[in-house]
C-alpha positions, 0 to 999 in steps of 0.5 A: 500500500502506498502513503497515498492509498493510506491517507485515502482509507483516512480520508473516508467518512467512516474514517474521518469519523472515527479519527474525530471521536472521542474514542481513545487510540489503542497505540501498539509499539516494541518495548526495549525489551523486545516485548509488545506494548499497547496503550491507550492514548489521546491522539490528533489527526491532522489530515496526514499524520496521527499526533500524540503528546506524553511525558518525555521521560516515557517508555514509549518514548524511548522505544519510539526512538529505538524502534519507530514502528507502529500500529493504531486501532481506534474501535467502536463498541456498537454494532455493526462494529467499526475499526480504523487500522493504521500502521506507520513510522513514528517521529519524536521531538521534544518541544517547549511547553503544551503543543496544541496537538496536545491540547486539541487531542484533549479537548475531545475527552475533557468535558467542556466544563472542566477544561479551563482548568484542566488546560491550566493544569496541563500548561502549569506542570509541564515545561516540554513534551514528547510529540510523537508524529505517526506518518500513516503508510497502512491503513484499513476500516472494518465497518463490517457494512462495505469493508470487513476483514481479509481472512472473511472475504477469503472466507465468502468468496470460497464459499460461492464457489 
C-alpha cells in the first residue's frame, strides 16, 4: 500500500469519523525489551499524520526512538462494529511547553466544563513534551457494512464457489 492509498482509507467518512471521536487510540509499539506494548492514548489527526503528546521521560518514548514502528486501532463498541487500522513510522521531538496537538487531542475527552482548568493544569506542570508524529503508510476500516476483514472475504468468496 502506498502513503497515498493510506491517507485515502483516512480520508473516508467512516474514517474521518472515527479519527474525530472521542474514542481513545489503542497505540501498539516494541518495548526495549523486545516485548509488545499497547496503550491507550489521546491522539490528533491532522489530515496526514496521527499526533500524540506524553511525558518525555516515557517508555514509549524511548522505544519510539529505538524502534519507530507502529500500529493504531481506534474501535467502536456498537454494532455493526467499526475499526480504523493504521500502521506507520513514528517521529519524536521534544518541544517547549503544551503543543496544541496536545491540547486539541484533549479537548475531545475533557468535558467542556472542566477544561479551563484542566488546560491550566496541563500548561502549569509541564515545561516540554514528547510529540510523537505517526506518518500513516497502512491503513484499513472494518465497518463490517462495505469493508470487513481479509481472512472473511477469503472466507465468502470460497464459499460461492
Amino acid at each position: 500500500m502506498t502513503r497515498v492509498e493510506a491517507v485515502d482509507v483516512l480520508n473516508k467518512p467512516i474514517s474521518r469519523e472515527l479519527l474525530g471521536s472521542s474514542i481513545p487510540a489503542r497505540l501498539s509499539y516494541v518495548g526495549l525489551d523486545g516485548d509488545p506494548r499497547v496503550v491507550p492514548v489521546a491522539f490528533l489527526w491532522t489530515g496526514e499524520q496521527v499526533v500524540v503528546c506524553t511525558v518525555p521521560a516515557s517508555a514509549k518514548v524511548a522505544a519510539l526512538r529505538h524502534n519507530p514502528r507502529v500500529a493504531l486501532t481506534i474501535d467502536t463498541e456498537t454494532y455493526p462494529p467499526r475499526a480504523l487500522l493504521v500502521r506507520g513510522a513514528a517521529t519524536v521531538e521534544i518541544v517547549d511547553g503544551v503543543p496544541d496537538e496536545y491540547v486539541a487531542a484533549s479537548r475531545k475527552l475533557v468535558p467542556e466544563p472542566e477544561f479551563p482548568r484542566w488546560e491550566a493544569g496541563v500548561r502549569a506542570l509541564y515545561t516540554t513534551m514528547a510529540r510523537i508524529v505517526i506518518e500513516p503508510d497502512w491503513a484499513k476500516l472494518l465497518d463490517f457494512e462495505t469493508t470487513i476483514p481479509q481472512a472473511v472475504e477469503d472466507l465468502v468468496r470460497a464459499r460461492r464457489h
